[in-house]
Structure formats: structure tokens, C-alpha cells
N, C-alpha and C positions, 0 to 999 in steps of 0.2 A: 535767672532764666525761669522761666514759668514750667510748670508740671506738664502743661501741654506739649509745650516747645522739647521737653526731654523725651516726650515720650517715645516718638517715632523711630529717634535711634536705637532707642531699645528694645521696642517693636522689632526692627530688622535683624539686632541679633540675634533676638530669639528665633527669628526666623530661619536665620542664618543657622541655626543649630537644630532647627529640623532636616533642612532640605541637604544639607553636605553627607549628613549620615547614611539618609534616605534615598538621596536621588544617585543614578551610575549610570556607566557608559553601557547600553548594551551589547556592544558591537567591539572588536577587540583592534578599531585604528585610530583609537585614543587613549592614554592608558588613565585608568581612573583617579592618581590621586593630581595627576595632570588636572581633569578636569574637575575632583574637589581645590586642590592648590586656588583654580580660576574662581570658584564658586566664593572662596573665604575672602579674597582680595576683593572683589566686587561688593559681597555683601557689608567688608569694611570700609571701601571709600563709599557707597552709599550712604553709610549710616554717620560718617565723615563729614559729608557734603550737606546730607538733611541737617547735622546739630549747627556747622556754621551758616549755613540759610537762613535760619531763625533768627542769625544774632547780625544781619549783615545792614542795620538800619538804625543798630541801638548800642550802645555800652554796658555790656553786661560784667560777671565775674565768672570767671572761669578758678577750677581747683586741682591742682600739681600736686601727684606725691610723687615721692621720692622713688617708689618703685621703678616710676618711666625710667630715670635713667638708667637700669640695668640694660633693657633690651634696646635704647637707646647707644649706648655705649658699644656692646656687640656690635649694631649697627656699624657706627665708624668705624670701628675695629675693623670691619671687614671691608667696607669701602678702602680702608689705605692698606688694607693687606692686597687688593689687586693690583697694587704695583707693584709686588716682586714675589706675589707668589700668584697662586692661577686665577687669571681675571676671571672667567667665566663662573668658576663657583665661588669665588667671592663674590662677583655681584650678586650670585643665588641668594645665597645669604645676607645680604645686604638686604637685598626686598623682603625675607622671609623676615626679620626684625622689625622692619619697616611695617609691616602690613601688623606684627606683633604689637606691635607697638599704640598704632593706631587702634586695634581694639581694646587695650588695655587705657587709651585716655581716654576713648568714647564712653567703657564702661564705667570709669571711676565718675564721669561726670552724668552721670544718666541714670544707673543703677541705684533706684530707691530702695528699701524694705516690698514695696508690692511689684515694683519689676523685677526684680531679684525671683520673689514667685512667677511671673512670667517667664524669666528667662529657665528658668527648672523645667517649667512647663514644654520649655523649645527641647530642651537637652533631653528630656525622658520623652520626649513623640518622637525626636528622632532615633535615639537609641533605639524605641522598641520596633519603628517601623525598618531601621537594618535589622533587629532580631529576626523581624520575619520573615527575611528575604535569608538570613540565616539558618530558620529553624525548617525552611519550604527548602532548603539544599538539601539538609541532613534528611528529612522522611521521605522525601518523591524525588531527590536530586532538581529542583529546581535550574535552567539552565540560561536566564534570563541574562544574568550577568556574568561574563567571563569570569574565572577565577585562575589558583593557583591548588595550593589545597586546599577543598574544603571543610566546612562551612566559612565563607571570607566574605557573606553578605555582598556588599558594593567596593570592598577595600582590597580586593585581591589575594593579600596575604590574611590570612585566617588572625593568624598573631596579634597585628593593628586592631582589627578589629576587637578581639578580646579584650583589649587594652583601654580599647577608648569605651564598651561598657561597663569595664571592672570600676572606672574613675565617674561614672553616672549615677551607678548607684547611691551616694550620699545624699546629689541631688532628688534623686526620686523619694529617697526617706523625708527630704525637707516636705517635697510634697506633702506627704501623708500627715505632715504635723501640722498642717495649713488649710487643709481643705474641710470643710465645715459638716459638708451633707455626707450620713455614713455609707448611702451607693457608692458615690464616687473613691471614698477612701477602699472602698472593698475590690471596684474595677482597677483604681492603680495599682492596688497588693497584687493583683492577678498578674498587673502588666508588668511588676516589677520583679514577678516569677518567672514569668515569659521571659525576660532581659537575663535574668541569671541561666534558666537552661540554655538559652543563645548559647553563652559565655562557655557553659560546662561542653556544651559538644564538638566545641572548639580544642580543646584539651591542652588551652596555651597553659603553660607551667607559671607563669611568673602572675598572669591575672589570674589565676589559680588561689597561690599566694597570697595577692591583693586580695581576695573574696574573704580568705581566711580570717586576714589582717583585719577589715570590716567587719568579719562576723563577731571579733571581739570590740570594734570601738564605736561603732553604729550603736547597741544595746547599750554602751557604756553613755554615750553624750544623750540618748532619749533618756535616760533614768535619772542624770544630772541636771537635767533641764526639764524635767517633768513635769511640773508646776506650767513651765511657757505652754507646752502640747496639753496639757488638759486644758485650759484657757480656753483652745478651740474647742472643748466640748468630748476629750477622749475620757471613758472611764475604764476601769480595770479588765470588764467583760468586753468592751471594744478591744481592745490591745491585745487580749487572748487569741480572740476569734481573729483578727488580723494577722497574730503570727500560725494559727492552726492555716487560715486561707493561704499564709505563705508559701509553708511546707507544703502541704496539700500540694499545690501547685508546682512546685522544683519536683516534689515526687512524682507528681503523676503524670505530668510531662513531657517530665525525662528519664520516665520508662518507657518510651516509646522506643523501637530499635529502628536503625537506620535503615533505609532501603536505596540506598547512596552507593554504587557500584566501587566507586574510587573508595568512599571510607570504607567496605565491607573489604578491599584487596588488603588495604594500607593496615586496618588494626584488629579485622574480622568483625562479624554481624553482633551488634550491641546496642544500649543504648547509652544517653547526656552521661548519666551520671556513673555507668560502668567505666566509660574513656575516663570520664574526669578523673574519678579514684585512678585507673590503670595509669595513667600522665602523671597525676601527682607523686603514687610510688615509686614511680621510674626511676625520680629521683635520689631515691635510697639503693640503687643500684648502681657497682662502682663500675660496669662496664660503659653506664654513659658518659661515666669522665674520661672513660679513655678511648672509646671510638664513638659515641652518639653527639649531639648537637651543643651538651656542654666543652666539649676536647676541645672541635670547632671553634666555639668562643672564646674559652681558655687562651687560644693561638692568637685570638684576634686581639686580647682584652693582654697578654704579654708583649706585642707586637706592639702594643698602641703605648705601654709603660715604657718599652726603650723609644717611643717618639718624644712623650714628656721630658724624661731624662734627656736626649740629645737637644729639644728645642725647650727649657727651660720658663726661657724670656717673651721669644716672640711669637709660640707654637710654630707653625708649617702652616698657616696661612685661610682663615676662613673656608672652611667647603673643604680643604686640601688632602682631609684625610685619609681618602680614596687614591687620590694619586702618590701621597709617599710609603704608601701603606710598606708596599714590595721592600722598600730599601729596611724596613726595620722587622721584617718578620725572620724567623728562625731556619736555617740549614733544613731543607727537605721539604720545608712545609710550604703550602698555597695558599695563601688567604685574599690574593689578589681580584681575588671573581668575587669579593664582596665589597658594596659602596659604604658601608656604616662599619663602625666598632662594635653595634650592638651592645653599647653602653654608654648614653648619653655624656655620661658624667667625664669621662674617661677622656671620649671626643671632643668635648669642648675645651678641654684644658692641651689637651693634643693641638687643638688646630686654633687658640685664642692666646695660649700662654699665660700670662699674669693676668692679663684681662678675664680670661675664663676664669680661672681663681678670685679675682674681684669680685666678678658675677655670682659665684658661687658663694663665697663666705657672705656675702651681701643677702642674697636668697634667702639661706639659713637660718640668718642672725634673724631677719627680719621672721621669719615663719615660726622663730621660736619664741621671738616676743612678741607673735602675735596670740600663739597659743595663751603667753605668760599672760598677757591682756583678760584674755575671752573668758579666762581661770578666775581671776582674781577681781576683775573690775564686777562692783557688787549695786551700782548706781543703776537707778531705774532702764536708763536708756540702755547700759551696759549689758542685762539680762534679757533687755527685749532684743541684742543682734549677738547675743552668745550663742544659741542654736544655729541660726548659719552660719557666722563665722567658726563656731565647731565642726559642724557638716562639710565645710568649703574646706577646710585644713584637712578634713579627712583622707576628700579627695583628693588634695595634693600630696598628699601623705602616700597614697596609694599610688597618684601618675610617678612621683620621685622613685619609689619599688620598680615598677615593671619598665622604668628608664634605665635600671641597671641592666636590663635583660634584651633590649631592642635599641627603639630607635624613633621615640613618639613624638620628639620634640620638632623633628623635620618631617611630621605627615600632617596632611592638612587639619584635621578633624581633631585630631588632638592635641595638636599646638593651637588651634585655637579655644579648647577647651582649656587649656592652661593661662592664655592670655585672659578669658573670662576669668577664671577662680580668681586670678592675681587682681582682678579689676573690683573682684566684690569684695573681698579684703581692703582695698582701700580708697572704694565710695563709703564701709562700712567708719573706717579709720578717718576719712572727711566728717561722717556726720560724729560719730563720739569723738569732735576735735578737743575737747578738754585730756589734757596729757597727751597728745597725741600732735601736736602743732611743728613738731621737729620732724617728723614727717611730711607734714602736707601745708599747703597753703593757697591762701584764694590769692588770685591775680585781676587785673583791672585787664579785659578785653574791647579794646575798641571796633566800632562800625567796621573803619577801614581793615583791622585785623581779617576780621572774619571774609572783607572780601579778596584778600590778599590769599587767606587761606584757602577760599572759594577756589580760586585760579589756579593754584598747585594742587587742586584734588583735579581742577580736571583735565591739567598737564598729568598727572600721575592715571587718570584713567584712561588715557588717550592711550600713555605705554602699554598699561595693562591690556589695553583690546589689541595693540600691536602683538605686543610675547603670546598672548592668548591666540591669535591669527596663525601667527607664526608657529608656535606649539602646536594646535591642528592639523595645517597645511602639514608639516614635514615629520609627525608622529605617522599621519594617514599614509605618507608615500612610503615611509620607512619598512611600515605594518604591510603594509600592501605589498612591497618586493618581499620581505620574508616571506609571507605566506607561497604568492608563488615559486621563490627558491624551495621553499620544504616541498610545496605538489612536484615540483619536476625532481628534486632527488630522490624521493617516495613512490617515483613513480615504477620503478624497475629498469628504466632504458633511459636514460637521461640525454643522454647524446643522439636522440632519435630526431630526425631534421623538424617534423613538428615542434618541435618545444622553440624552435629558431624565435620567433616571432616572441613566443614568450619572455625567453632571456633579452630580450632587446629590450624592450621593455620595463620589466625586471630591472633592468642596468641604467637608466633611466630614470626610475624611480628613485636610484640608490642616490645617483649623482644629483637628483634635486634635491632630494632629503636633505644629503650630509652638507652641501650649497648652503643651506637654511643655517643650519645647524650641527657640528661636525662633533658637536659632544655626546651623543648619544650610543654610550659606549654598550650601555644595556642592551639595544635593537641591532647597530650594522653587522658586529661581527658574526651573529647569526646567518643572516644572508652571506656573508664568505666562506662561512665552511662549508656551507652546501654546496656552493661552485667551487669548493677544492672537491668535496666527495667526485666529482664529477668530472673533475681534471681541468675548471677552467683555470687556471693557477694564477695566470696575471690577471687577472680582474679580482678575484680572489685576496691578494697581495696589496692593491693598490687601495682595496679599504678598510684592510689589516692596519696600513699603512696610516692610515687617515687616525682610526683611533689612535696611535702614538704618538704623534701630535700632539693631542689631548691629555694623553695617559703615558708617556714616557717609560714607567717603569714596570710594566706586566710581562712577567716573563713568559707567561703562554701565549703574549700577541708577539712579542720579540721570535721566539720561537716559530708562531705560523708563518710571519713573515721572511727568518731565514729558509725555509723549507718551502718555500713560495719561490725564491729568488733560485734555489737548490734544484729544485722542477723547471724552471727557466732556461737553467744553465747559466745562471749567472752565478757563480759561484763566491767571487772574491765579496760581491753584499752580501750571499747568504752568510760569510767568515764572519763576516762584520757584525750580522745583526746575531750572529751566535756566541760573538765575545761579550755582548751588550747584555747577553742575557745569560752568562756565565759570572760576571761582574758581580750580577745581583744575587745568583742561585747556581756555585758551581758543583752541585751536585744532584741538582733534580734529573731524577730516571729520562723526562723528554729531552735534555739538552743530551744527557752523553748518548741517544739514540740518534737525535742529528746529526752528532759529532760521528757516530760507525756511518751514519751513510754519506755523511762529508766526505769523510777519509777516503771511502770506497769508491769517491769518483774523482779523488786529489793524487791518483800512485800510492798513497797512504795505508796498502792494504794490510800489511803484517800488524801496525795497532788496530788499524778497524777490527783484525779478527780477534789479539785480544785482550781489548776492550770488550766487544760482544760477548765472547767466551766468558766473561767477568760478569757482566751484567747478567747474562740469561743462566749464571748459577745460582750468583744472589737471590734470583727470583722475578727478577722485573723484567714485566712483560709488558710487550708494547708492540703493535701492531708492523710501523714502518722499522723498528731494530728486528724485527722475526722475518721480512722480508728482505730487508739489507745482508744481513747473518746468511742468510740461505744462499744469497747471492752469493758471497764473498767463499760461501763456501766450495760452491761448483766451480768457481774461476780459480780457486787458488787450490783445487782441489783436496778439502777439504772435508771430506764424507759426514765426518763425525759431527761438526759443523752446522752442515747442510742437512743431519739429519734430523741432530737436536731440533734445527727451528720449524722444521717442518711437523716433527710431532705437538709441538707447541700450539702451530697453527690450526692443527687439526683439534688439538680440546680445546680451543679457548674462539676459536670463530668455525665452529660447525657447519653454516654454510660454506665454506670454504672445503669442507673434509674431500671430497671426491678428485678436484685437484689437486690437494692436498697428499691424499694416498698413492695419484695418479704417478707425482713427482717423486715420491719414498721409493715405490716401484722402481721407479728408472733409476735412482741410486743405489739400490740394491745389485739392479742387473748391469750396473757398470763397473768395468777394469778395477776403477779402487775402493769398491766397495762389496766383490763380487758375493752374494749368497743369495742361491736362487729360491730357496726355502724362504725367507723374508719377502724377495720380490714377488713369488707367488699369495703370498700373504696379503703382501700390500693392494694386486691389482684387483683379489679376491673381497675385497673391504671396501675397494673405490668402486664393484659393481656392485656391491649388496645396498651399499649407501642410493645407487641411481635408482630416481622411478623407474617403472616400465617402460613408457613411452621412450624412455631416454637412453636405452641399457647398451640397445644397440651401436650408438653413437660413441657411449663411450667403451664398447668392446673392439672397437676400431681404433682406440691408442691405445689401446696393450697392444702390442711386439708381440707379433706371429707365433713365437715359438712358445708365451703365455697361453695363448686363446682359447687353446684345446680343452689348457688343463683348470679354468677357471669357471666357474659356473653359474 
């Protein structure tokens, strides 16, 4: 193939590696790594489609390493895992290798020494231009792009983000040992300052870490390889002044303090590099392991050890690790409301089995002989790709780090940055083919190849504009019934006839969405709790219901939807879906809350009250057992009971206090509970609680014989 003929592909990647970082969804009825997912597919079968266009007239050679088949491999893996474990996210997965994969053969075959600097070129413009949509959140709250916490630039979660510039950095150094004229090198040191304060006001702990990790082996491979960078022309007073312009810049920066309303509540008024230090020391504190964000994982990353252990062989089935999560987590604990392990490493052997262990020791071996290589190979051409293949290992060095802590392999932006690293590795391992041929190897490609290929990219982009359609269409209805479920139960009056017209609609929206697509466990059940807030209980139930389907074993949808069917009066499903979710979790505080108000409407009342009685000394408190308990207490009369929960009610839901006290009152001043000293007390507290406008109204249910003496 002609230099020409490669170039385009590699053109588009680099392209591809500005516009995913940089570009986002403004608007919150598309979710954004949705629409990077669509951006890296596309930019891959383009760049797919342009290298065999070229070759569709001629007989060229085409060059294979060994690498492909790792993500190759996954690949089938998860194709024949959709037959007995969950199709839908196995075929996820299945395309997410695929499209893997694809960039990883485009790059081994395209990726010269000088597109290599082009494609850095892509990877540091987009980095810095998400920096700035990062660094314009943290000083003026920027609010172009939905987030989650910020600063999360275009990626929603803050984390991601951090993660995919902690892995850019190495790139942006090759820059600086590349580029000729000393402007330009002094403008990238700025912008590679710019990218770090990004990172720091993020205060992700694990690209934290990674920065550290670089700060010692970035200084180490420029010093090793020193002779290649001065080559371009670097002298000793250059290299000074580049790292003074560094610092400079990370300092001065990121002393700027936040004027970011969300970050000034969340960690108080500061600046990049206050948080950053505050984040990093966190971690030498032991209460984050025992209630902060490591406990959390902790649960997840234990949970996901007894999956390995139980599925040794075959894991639980591409994508699956979401849906068996439930069955392997610990007596009490929830880990169900998360879709990752937040440890890549963990997950893939979770849900691949031996195959993910292949991948794995495969990965390694190779990453360590490639180090061993880039080390010892002392031959001209060897020392001319030791600095990037030094730099590029770096970065994997660092994506592998912050994989133990998240989840980067499955976001668009930086599983496609990892299919690049892997690809410049070995277009580098094609050209130093001396020693190196048990790796890689050229192949004879024919005309007809290339138009054979031609034909299945644009079978494969045909799907891709379908799921892309389809992703759109039923994100935007999804997004659109939630928002209006939250304005009507936000509203104060939900059941006010106005809203009629709303909820139809609303409902509507729900049933095309989930039509589309019924996997979208993240969006629908948002919209149902809002119409249970509200009492619509069966529509509420029947999309509870839909995610189970999907998601069989969440004991908090199990749960909504026995207490759906409970509100019904259909009681013998509520039984049902409350064994279902006792099976998995028979001791979480919401099921034996179900179980007191099951009881309390089954004849069942001497356990329901105790049960309750048991629960609400323990401590656990919960909304629907503080009003079942109350209940069970006046019908079975039961003072003590019905006092308990009502005091409960009153400190833990404040709005609630006034009938709250109203009701204590009237237990007081009844037969089995008679002390008028209390009752006066009480109805004394439920007026001082009322506005003005409202006192009167409520001096009209205190009992006559009150009224006088209350004031």
C-alpha cells in the first residue's frame, strides 16, 4: 500500500480522537456516552471502509499481529455467550470488540512513525479541548453540557473523564519531543498544564494515582532516551524552561478557587489543587473504608470474587455482570443499583471465565515483552521507536491503574484510546520485524478481498445507523417521560386534574420507549417511583415489572413491585414477588418492612406487630414500616406502638410533624393511653409547628376540651 493510501485512515483516527472527547450532547435526551459510543463506531468503519477502498482494484499485503486476536476472541466469547446467558448485553459486547478490534487493525496497518505524531496530535486537542469545558464548570459553573458531578466536561461522570486525561498525558510528552519550533513546544507545555489542572479539580483518586505513577516514569523514559529528544533540537536551558513553564502553569491555574455552587456545597470554596491534595489524603483515612466510596467497592470487588469462584469455567456470560451481581453480594448489603464492578480486571474474568484469563495473561505477557524489547533492542531502528513505544506503555501502564478503580474499558473515549495504544505497539512490532515475526505477519490481500470487505462495512454501517436511530428515538422518549414524571411529583399537587393530559402522555412515552427497547434499566424505573409518589401504583408496577424481565434479580425492583401489587390489593403477587426477593436478601430492612405491612393486611397482625416492634428498636427506619407500625398499633390497640412510630415520624420526616403531633394528641387523650399532660403537650407543638395563615384550621382538630388551654 502506498503512504498515500494509508494516510486517510489515520487521518480519521486522529480525528476520531478529537471530536469524541470534545464534542457532547447539550441537551439531557441523549445520554452522552450513547452518543460518543455512536461517534467511535462510525469514525471506525470509516476509517475501515477508506483503507479497503484503496486496495479494491489491486493486490496488496496486508500485516496481522497477534494482538487482534485477543479482542477478537472476547468477541466470540460473547457472541456464543448470548445463548444461555443475557442476549442483549452480550451482543453489547460483542459490537463493543468488534468496533475494538477494527481500530486496533486499522491502526497496526496505517500507523507510521509520523502518523503516530499525528495521531498524539488528535489525542492532546481533544483532551485539552474536554479540559476546557472542564476547567469553564469548575470557575463560572459552565452549564452547556449536562453532568452528574462536576467538573465531568462532555462524559458526565467526573471519574471517566479524569481517567481518559491521566492516559493522554504520555501522549502529549511524545509531542514535546517531536516538535521542532520552540513556540510551539512552550504552547503545548501550557496546554499540557491546562490538561493536568482539568484532571486535579476533578479530585478522581485513582487518576490521581496515575499522575503520580507518571510523574516518576515520564522524567525517567525522557532521560533514557535523551539523545532521540535532543536530536529535535532540545538543549538543557530548553528543558529547564519547559519544566519551570509546567509548574508555572499547574500552579497558577489551579489556584484559582471554584465559583461552582454544586462544588462549593459538596467539598467547600477552593481551588484544582487544594481538592486534589484533600482527595488524595482521603485516602489515608480509615473511615473511607468503612463508609466512603472505597466500602462501596470493597462490596462490589467481594461480590464479583464469589462470581469468579462460583463460575470458574464459563463466567456468567458477556455484559452479565449487572444482572447476577444480586445473587453473589453479601447478607445486608445493596450493590444492585450499580452496572459495573468498578474493576475492570475483576469483571472480565467475572463474566469471560477462562477466556477472560486468556485475554488477560495474554495482554501482560505481551506488554512485558514489549517493555523487555523497547529496553534492550540497541539496533538503529530499535532506538528510533523506543521513545513511543516507551511513552505508549506508559499509558497503558497508567489506563491498566485506574481500571482497577472504574470502568474505562466499556466508555467510549477510552476504550478507544486503549485500542489505539495497542495498535501503535504493534504497527511499531510490524516495522522492527526482525525478532519479532512470531508476532506479526504479512498476508497476500486480494482485489476481491477488499470488495468483499467493502460490503460487510456497509452491512455493519447500515446496523450501526439502525441501533444509532433506535438509541435516539427511545433515549429521547424515555428522557422526556422522566422529566415530566419529576415536574408533576415536584409539583405539590400531583393528582390535580391539570396534570391529566400530562400523565397520558408521560405514559405514552414510557410504552414507546420500553417498545424500542426494554433494557434500560438506568432511565424507566425513575419514571415509576414518581407515579407511585403519587399513588398511581399500577402503571407504576407494570414498568417495575418490565425491568425484571431484563434484570431478574434486583431486590429493590422485586420489592417495588411487591408493594405495587400490595397497593393493588392484589396480595397473593405481592407474596410472590416478596419471596423472590427474600430468596436473594432475607434480611434487608425494606423486605421485613413489606413483610409488617403484608402481614397487617393478611389477619397476620400479632407477627406484624412483632416484627415491627423488633425492627424499629434495632433502629431501622423506614418510611412505609413507621406507617404500617402506627397502624397496627390503633387497631390492635396498641399505644405504645403507635406512639413509638409516630415519634419517629415526627424527627425523621419534618414535614410531616404537624399531623404527626396532631395524631400523638389523640393517643394521648384516648382510653388506653389516657394522660392529658402529654395530649396537651402534643396538640401545643402541632400549633406552634403551623404557619399563621393555617393555625386556625388546624385549632379546629384539637378536641373542644384542648382549645382553650392551647395557645
Amino acid at each position: 500500500m502506498t503512504a498515500h493510501r494509508q494516510s486517510w485512515p489515520a487521518l480519521l483516527l486522529s480525528l476520531m480522537m478529537v471530536m469524541v472527547p470534545a464534542l457532547g450532547v447539550p441537551g439531557e435526551e441523549f445520554l452522552q456516552d450513547s452518543f460518543k459510543s455512536m461517534l467511535v463506531s462510525f469514525f471506525a468503519l470509516a476509517a475501515a471502509f477508506v483503507f479497503f477502498w484503496e486496495q479494491r482494484r489491486q493486490e496488496v499485503t496486508i500485516c496481522l499481529h497477534r494482538l487482534l486476536w485477543l479482542p477478537l476472541g472476547l468477541m466470540t466469547y460473547a457472541l456464543g455467550s448470548m445463548a444461555w446467558s443475557h442476549a442483549y448485553l452480550g451482543g453489547v459486547e460483542a459490537i463493543r470488540w468488534f468496533v475494538f478490534s477494527v481500530i486496533l487493525f486499522i491502526g497496526m496497518n496505517t500507523l507510521t512513525l509520523a502518523r503516530v505524531t499525528q495521531l498524539a496530535w488528535g489525542i492532546h486537542l481533544g483532551a485539552a479541548i474536554a479540559s476546557l469545558w472542564a476547567v469553564l464548570q469548575f470557575w463560572i459553573d459552565f452549564r452547556l453540557f449536562p453532568q452528574g458531578p462536576n467538573p465531568a466536561s462532555t462524559f458526565v461522570n467526573r471519574n471517566i473523564f479524569a481517567e481518559f486525561i491521566v492516559c493522554t498525558v504520555p501522549f502529549s510528552t511524545l509531542l514535546l519531543s517531536r516538535v521542532r519550533e520552540k513556540a510551539s513546544v512552550f504552547l503545548l507545555t501550557f496546554s499540557l498544564g491546562f490538561n493536568i489542572v482539568a484532571l486535579l479539580m476533578t479530585g478522581t483518586r485513582s487518576a490521581l494515582v496515575g499522575l503520580l505513577v507518571l510523574a516518576v516514569l515520564l522524567p525517567g523514559i525522557v532521560f533514557l532516551y535523551a539523545k532521540q529528544f535532543v536530536s529535535n533540537g532540545w538543549r538543557v536551558g530548553h528543558c529547564v524552561a519547559i519544566v519551570a513553564l509546567l509548574i508555572a502553569t499547574v500552579w497558577g491555574l489551579g489556584s484559582i478557587d471554584t465559583a461552582n455552587p454544586k462544588m462549593i456545597a459538596e467539598s467547600g470554596r477552593g481551588d484544582a489543587i487544594d481538592r486534589a491534595l484533600k482527595r488524595t489524603f482521603s485516602m489515608a483515612k480509615s473511615e473511607e473504608y468503612s463508609q466512603g466510596s472505597f466500602s462501596v467497592r470493597t462490596l462490589m470487588w467481594k461480590a464479583t470474587g464469589r462470581m469468579i469462584l462460583g463460575n470458574p469455567v464459563t463466567g456468567v456470560g458477556a455484559g452479565a455482570w449487572e444482572v447476577q451481581a444480586p445473587l453473589y453480594q453479601q447478607a445486608g448489603s445493596q450493590i444492585e443499583t450499580d452496572y459495573y464492578a468498578h474493576n475492570e480486571i475483576l469483571q472480565l474474568v467475572a463474566e469471560y471465565g477462562l477466556a477472560g484469563w486468556l485475554f488477560l495473561v495474554c495482554l501482560v505477557s505481551y506488554l512485558l515483552w514489549a517493555a523487555y524489547e523497547t529496553w534492550s533492542d540497541e539496533t538503529r531502528e530499535g532506538k528510533q521507536e523506543a521513545p513511543l513505544r516507551a511513552l505508549t506503555l506508559a499509558s497503558l501502564i497508567v489506563f491498566l491503574l485506574v481500571s482497577n478503580a472504574g470502568f474505562a474499558w466499556r466508555m467510549a473515549t477510552t476504550g478507544a484510546l486503549f485500542a489505539l495504544s495497542l495498535s501503535i505497539l504493534a504497527a511499531s512490532d510490524i516495522r522492527l520485524a526482525r525478532g519479532r515475526s512470531m508476532l506479526s505477519r504479512s498476508v497476500p490481500f486480494k482485489a476481491r478481498y477488499a470488495r468483499w470487505a467493502l460490503s460487510a462495512i456497509a452491512l455493519c454501517t447500515a446496523v450501526a445507523v439502525s441501533i444509532s436511530q433506535q438509541a435516539i428515538e427511545c433515549e429521547g422518549k424515555l428522557v422526556r417521560a422522566i422529566r415530566m414524571a419529576l415536574t408533576i411529583s415536584q409539583s405539590g399537587n400531583p393528582n390535580d386534574p391539570r396534570w391529566e393530559k400530562a400523565k397520558t402522555e408521560m405514559l405514552q412515552l414510557m410504552r414507546e420507549g420500553i417498545a424500542i427497547n426494554p433494557h434500560y434499566r438506568k432511565l424507566t424505573p425513575m419514571a415509576a417511583d414518581a407515579m407511585a409518589s403519587w399513588g398511581d401504583w399500577e402503571n407504576a408496577t407494570w414498568i417495575w415489572e418490565s425491568v425484571l424481565e431484563s434484570r431478574p434479580h434486583v431486590v429493590v425492583m422485586l420489592a417495588n413491585v411487591a408493594r405495587g401489587h400490595m397497593q393493588s390489593g392484589d396480595l397473593q403477587k405481592a407474596q410472590e414477588y416478596l419471596n423472590r426477593a427474600k430468596n436473594l436478601q432475607s434480611t434487608a430492612p425494606t423486605l421485613s418492612a413489606l413483610e409488617v405491612m403484608l402481614w397487617s393486611r393478611t389477619g397476620r397482625d400479632q407477627e406484624a406487630i412483632l416484627l415491627a416492634k423488633e425492627m424499629l428498636k434495632a433502629g431501622i427506619i423506614d418510611y412505609d414500616l413507621i406507617q404500617a407500625a402506627y397502624f397496627l398499633g390503633l387497631r390492635n390497640r396498641d399505644p405504645e406502638l403507635a406512639i413509638h412510630a409516630l415519634q419517629l415520624q415526627i424527627k425523621m420526616w419534618p414535614t410531616q410533624a404537624i399531623d404527626g403531633w396532631l395524631k400523638l394528641g389523640n393517643i394521648y387523650d384516648s382510653a388506653e393511653a389516657r394522660d392529658e399532660s402529654k395530649a396537651l403537650q402534643a396538640y401545643q407543638a402541632a400549633l406552634d409547628a403551623t404557619p399563621p395563615p393555617y393555625k386556625n384550621a388546624i385549632l379546629a382538630r384539637i378536641p373542644p376540651g384542648y382549645q382553650a388551654n392551647v395557645k
